[in-house]
Every structure is written in structure tokens, then in C-alpha cells.
N, C-alpha and C positions, 0 to 999 in steps of 0.2 A: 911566424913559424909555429906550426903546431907543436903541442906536446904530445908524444906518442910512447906512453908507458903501457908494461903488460900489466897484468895481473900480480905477477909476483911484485915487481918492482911495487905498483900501488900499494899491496898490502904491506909492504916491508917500508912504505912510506907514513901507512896508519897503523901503527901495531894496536892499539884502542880498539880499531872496528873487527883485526884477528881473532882479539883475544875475546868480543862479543859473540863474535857466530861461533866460540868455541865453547864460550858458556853457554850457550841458548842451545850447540847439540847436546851436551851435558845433560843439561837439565831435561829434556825431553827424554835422552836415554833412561834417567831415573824414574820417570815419571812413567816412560812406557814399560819400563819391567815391574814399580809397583803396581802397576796393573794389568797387569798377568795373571789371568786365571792358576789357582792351584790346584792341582788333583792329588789328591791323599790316597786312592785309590789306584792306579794306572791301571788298564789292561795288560794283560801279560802271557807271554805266551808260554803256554805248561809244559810240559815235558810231552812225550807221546811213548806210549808201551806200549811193544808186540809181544803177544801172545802165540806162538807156535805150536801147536798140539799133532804132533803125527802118529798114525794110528794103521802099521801095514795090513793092507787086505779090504779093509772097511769102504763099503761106497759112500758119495756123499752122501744120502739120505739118512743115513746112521751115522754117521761124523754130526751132520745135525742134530738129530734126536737127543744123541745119547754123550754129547761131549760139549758143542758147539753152545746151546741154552742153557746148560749147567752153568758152565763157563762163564756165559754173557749173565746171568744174573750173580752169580758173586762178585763180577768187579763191579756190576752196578752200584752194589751194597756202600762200595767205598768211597770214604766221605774227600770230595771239591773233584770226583770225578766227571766229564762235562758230556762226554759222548762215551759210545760203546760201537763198538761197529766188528762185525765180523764176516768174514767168507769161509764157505762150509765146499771142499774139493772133495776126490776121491782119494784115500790116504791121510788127508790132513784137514787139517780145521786150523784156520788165521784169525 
């Protein structure tokens, strides 16, 4: 007559070879997070500021001119800012 054990029962026949494949994932675990890259820097995602400027009466060609490129070069000025982006409407400048 055959022996016919599972799994469980085997192992709980050899606790020696459990307590082996539990060091061996062990030890790989430590081994794969010491070597993990580290970044001291991360990417990060910045805040985002809107700028609203409404202006009754004005078309956009003058919202342009005379509000819209003002504007876009003083936040440029400011420092770890990454983009500048604006749209110039009739009434308003974004």
C-alpha cells in the first residue's frame, strides 16, 4: 500500500526543510531590498497656480499686449517655477 501524504502533512513531518525554504525566503528578501536603488531626489509633482485676470470691455488682442506678457514674464522670474502657460480671451486673461 501506498503512502499518500499531502503537502501539509509532509511538511509538518519535516519541520527542518520548513523552517529552510523560510530562511532562504528570508534571506533573499534582505538581500533584494539591499539592493534597491535609492533616490535622494524623487520627482514630485508641484502645486499648479491659476492666474485669473479679468478685464471688462477689453478684446483679446489687448488682454494680450497689455496684461497677459506682463504677467507671463513675472512668474517666470520665480525661482523652481517649471512652465508658464497662459490664454488670452475677450474680458479676461488665464
Amino acid at each position: 500500500m501506498k503512502n499518500n501524504k499531502t503537502f501539509v502533512e509532509y511538511f509538518l513531518a519535516n519541520p527542518h526543510l520548513l523552517m529552510a525554504f523560510i530562511l532562504l525566503a528570508a534571506a533573499f528578501g534582505v538581500i533584494g531590498f539591499k539592493s534597491m536603488p535609492l533616490n535622494l531626489f524623487p520627482d514630485a509633482n508641484y502645486p499648479v497656480i491659476a492666474v485669473i485676470i479679468p478685464w471688462p470691455g477689453a478684446s483679446a488682442v489687448d488682454v494680450e499686449d497689455q496684461v497677459t506678457r506682463i504677467v507671463e514674464k513675472e512668474l517666470s522670474t520665480i525661482d523652481l517655477v517649471r512652465q508658464v502657460r497662459s490664454v488670452s480671451q475677450d474680458e479676461m486673461a488665464a
